[in-house]
C-alpha positions in Angstrom: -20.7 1.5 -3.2 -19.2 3.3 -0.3 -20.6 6.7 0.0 -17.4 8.5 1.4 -15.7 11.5 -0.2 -13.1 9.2 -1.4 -12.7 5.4 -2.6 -12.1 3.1 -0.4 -10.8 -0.8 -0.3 -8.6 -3.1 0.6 -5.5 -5.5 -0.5 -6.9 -8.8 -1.1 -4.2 -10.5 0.6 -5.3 -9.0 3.5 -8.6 -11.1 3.3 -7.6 -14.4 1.5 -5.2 -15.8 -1.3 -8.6 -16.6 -3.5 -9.2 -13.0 -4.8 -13.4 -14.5 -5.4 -13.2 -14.7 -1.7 -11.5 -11.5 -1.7 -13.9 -9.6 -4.2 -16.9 -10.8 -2.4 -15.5 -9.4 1.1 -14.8 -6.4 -1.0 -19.1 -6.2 -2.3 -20.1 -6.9 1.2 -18.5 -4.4 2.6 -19.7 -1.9 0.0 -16.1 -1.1 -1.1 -15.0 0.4 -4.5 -11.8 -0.8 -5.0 -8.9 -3.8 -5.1 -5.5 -3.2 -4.5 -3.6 -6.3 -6.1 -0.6 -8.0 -4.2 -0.3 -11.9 -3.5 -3.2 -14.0 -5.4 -3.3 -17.8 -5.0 0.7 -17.6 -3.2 1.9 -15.7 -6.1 3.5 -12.6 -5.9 2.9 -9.7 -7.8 5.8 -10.7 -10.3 4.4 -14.0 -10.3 1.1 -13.8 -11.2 0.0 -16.3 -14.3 -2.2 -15.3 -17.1 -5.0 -17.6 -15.0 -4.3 -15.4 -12.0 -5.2 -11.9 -14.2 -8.2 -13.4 -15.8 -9.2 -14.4 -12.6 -8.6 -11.1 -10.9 -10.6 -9.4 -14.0 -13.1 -11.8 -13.9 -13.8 -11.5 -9.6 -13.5 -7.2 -10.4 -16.3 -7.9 -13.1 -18.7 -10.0 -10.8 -18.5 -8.1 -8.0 -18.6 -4.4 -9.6 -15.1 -3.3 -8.1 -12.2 -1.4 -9.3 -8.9 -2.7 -9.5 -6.8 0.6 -8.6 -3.1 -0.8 -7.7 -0.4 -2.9 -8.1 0.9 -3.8 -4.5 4.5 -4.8 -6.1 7.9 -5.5 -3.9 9.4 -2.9 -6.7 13.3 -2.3 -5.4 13.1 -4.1 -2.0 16.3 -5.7 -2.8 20.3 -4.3 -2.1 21.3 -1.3 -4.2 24.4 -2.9 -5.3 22.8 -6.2 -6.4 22.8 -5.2 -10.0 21.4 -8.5 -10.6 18.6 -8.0 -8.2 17.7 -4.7 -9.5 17.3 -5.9 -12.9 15.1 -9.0 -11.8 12.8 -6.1 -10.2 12.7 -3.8 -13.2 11.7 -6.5 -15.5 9.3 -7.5 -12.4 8.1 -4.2 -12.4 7.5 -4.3 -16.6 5.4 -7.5 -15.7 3.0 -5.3 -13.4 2.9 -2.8 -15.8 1.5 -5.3 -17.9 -1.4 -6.8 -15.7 -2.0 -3.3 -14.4 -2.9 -1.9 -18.2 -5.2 -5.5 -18.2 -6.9 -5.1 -15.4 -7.3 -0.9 -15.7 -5.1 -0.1 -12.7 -3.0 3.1 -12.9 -0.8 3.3 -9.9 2.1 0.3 -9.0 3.9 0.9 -5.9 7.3 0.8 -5.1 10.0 1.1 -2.4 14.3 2.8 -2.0 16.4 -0.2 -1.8 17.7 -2.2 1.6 18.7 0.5 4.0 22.3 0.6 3.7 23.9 4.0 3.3 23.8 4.6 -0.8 23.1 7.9 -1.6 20.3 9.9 -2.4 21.2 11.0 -6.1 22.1 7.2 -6.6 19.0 6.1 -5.2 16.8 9.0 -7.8 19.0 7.6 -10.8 18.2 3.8 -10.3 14.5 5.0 -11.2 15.0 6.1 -14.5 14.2 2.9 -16.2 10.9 2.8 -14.0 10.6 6.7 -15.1 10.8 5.8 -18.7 7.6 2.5 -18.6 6.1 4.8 -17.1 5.9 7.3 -19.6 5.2 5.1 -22.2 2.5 3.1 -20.4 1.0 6.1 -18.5 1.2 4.6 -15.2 1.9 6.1 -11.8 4.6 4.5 -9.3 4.2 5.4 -5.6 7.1 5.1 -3.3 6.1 3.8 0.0 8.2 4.5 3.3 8.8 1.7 5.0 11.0 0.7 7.8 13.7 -1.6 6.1 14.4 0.3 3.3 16.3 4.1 2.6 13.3 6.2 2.9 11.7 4.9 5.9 9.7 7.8 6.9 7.3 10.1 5.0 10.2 13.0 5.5 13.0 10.5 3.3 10.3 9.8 0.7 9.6 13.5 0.2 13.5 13.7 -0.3 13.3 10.9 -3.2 10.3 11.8 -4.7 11.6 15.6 -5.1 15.1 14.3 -6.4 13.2 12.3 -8.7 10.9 15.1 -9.9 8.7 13.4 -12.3 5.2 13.6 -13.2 4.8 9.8 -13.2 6.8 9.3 -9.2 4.4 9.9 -6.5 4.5 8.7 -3.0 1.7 6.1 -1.3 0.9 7.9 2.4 0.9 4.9 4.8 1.0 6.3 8.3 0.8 3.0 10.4 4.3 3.0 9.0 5.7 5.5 10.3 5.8 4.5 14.2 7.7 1.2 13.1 10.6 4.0 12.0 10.4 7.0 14.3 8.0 6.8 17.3 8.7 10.7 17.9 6.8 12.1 14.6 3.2 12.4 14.7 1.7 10.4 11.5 -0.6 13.4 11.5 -0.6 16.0 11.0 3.3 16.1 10.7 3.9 13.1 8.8 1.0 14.2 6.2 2.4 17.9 6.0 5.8 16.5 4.7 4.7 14.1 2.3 2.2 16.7 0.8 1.5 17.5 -2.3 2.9 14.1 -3.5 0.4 12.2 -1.8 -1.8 9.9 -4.4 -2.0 7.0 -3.1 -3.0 5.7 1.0 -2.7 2.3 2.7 -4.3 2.2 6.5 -3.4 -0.1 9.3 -3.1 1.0 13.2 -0.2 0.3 14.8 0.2 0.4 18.7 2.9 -0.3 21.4 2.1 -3.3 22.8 4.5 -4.7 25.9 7.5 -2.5 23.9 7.0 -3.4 21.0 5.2 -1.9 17.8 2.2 -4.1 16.4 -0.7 -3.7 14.6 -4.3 -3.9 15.7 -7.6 -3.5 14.5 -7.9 -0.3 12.7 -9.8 2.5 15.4 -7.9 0.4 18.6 -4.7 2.1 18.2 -3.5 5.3 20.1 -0.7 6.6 17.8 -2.3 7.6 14.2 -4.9 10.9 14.6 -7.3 8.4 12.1 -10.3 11.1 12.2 -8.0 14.4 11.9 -6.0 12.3 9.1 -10.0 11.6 7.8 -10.9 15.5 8.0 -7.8 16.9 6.6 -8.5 14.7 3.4 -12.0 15.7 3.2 -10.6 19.7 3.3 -8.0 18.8 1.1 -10.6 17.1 -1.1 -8.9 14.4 -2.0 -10.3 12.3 -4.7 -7.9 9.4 -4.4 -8.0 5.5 -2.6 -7.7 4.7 0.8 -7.0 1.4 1.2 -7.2 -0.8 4.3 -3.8 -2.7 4.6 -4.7 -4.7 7.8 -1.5 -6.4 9.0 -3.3 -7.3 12.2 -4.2 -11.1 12.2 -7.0 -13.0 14.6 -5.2 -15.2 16.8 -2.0 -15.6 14.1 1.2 -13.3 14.8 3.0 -12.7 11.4 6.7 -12.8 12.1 8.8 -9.8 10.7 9.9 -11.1 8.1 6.0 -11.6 6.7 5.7 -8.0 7.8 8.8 -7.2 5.8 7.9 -9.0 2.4 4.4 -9.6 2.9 2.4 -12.3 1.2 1.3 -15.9 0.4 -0.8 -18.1 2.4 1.1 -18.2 5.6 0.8 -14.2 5.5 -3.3 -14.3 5.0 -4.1 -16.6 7.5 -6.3 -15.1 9.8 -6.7 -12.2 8.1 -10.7 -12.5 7.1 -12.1 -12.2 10.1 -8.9 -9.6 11.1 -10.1 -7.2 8.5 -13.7 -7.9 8.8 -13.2 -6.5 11.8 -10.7 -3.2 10.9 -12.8 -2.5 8.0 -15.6 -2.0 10.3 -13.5 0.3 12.5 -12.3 2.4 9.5 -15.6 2.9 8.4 -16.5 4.4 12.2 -13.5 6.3 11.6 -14.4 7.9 8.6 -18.0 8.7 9.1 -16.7 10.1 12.9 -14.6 12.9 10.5 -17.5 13.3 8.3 -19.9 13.9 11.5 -17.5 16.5 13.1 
C-alpha cells in the first residue's frame, strides 16, 4: 500500500455513501486504511447488520484496514440526560461493529459549548471509560468548534482530567482555525496536544472572503502540512493519518453539515473533491520526506 512512515486513509463519507465505491477509491489510491462514519445515509449509531457485513466485506476485497469509528459520541447538551444516554448506548453499538470489523479507536467529542465544567465534563466519561476497558478499545476526543473543547489546548485539559489509558485525543488541525485563528495548528497546536496524540484527521482550511472554508488539501495557507509531516516522521509516529476532506467540487456544505457531518447530501461532490486533496496530501507528505 502506501509507502509512508505512517498509515494513511480516508473517511468513506468523504468519497461516497457506498463504502465499495469508497474501498475501491481507497485501493486506487494505494491507501491502508478506512475510517468508518456515514455508510448508505446511516450514521454511525445507525449502521444495520447489512451495513457491517458490507463494510467487512469492501475491507476484504480491497486489502484495507478498517482503523476507526468516526462516531458523533457526546455532541449533544450536557444537561440532556436523555441525550447523553442515547449516545452511550450509541457509543456501546460502535463498540460493537468496531470489535467486528477489527477497529480499535472510536472518536468522540465534550458536549454543546455551554459553560459546564471541566470535572463534570471528565465524569460524564466514565461509562465510556468502563466499555472501554472491557472491550479494549481506544476513544479519541476530537476538538471541534461547537463543543467545550474546541481547541487542541481544551482537549489536553479533558484528556488529563480524564487520565486514562483508554482516552486519547484525535489531532485534527484544519480545526483549529474554525476556533482560534491566532494559534498556529503547528507547531503550537501539536506541542499542546502531545503526548496524547493517537489518532489524526487532515483537511485544509483557508480564509476565503472572511470567512473560514475548506479547500483542497496543499491549497491552504494556515496549517504548516510539511513541518506537521516532518515532526511526525521525528516523532516516529506509527499511527493513521486520515484525510477528512470537507472541501466539496462545486457543492458548499452548509454549517450545519459541517457541524454533524454525514448522509448523502453531505457526500455529494466529495469523489472528485478528495480525488483531488488526496493527491495534494500525498505531495505533502513525500515534500517532508524529501527535506
Amino acid at each position: 500500500m502506501s509507502n509512508f512512515p505512517f498509515k494513511l486513509g480516508i473517511i468513506t463519507d468523504e468519497v461516497s455513501q457506498d463504502i465499495f465505491k469508497a474501498a475501491k477509491f481507497a485501493k486506487r489510491h494505494e491507501l491502508d486504511a478506512l475510517e468508518i462514519r456515514s455508510v448508505n445515509d446511516h450514521s454511525p449509531y445507525d449502521l444495520t447488520d447489512e451495513d457491517v457485513a458490507n463494510i467487512k466485506k469492501a475491507a476484504t476485497k480491497y486489502g484495507l484496514e478498517v482503523v476507526a469509528i468516526s462516531s458523533p459520541l457526546f455532541k449533544c447538551e450536557f444537561n440532556d440526560k436523555s441525550a447523553r444516554e442515547v449516545h452511550i448506548e450509541g457509543f456501546k453499538k460502535c463498540v460493537k461493529i468496531a470489535k467486528e470489523l477489527g477497529a480499535t479507536m472510536i472518536r468522540g467529542f465534550d458536549f454543546w459549548a455551554n459553560g459546564v465544567s471541566l470535572d463534570d465534563r471528565a465524569k460524564a466519561y466514565e461509562p465510556i471509560i468502563k466499555v472501554c476497558e472491557n472491550e479494549n478499545i481506544t476513544c479519541v476526543i476530537e476538538f471541534d468548534p461547537s463543543v467545550h473543547s474546541s481547541t487542541a489546548k481544551l482537549t489536553a485539559e479533558l484528556v488529563n482530567k480524564i487520565n486514562h489509558p483508554n482516552i486519547k485525543a484525535l489531532f485534527d488541525p484544519g480545526n483549529l482555525p474554525f476556533a482560534d485563528r491566532n494559534t498556529p495548528p503547528y507547531p503550537d497546536a501539536y506541542n499542546q496536544l502531545m503526548p496524547n496524540i493517537k489518532h489524526i484527521h487532515i483537511k485544509d482550511p483557508d480564509l476565503i472572503d472572511g470567512k473560514m472554508d475548506c479547500v483542497k488539501v496543499g491549497d491552504g495557507k494556515i496549517v504548516d502540512f510539511v513541518g506537521l509531516f516532518k515532526r511526525l516522521i521525528k516523532d516516529g509516529y506509527k499511527g493513521n493519518v486520515m484525510l477528512e476532506t470537507h472541501y466539496r467540487k462545486n457543492v458548499e456544505l452548509t454549517e450545519d453539515q459541517l457541524k454533524k457531518p454525514g448522509g448523502s447530501a453531505f457526500s455529494d461532490g466529495a469523489y472528485p473533491a478528495s480525488e483531488e486533496s488526496i493527491v495534494g496530501l500525498k505531495n505533502l507528505i513525500n515534500k517532508a520526506m524529501e527535506e
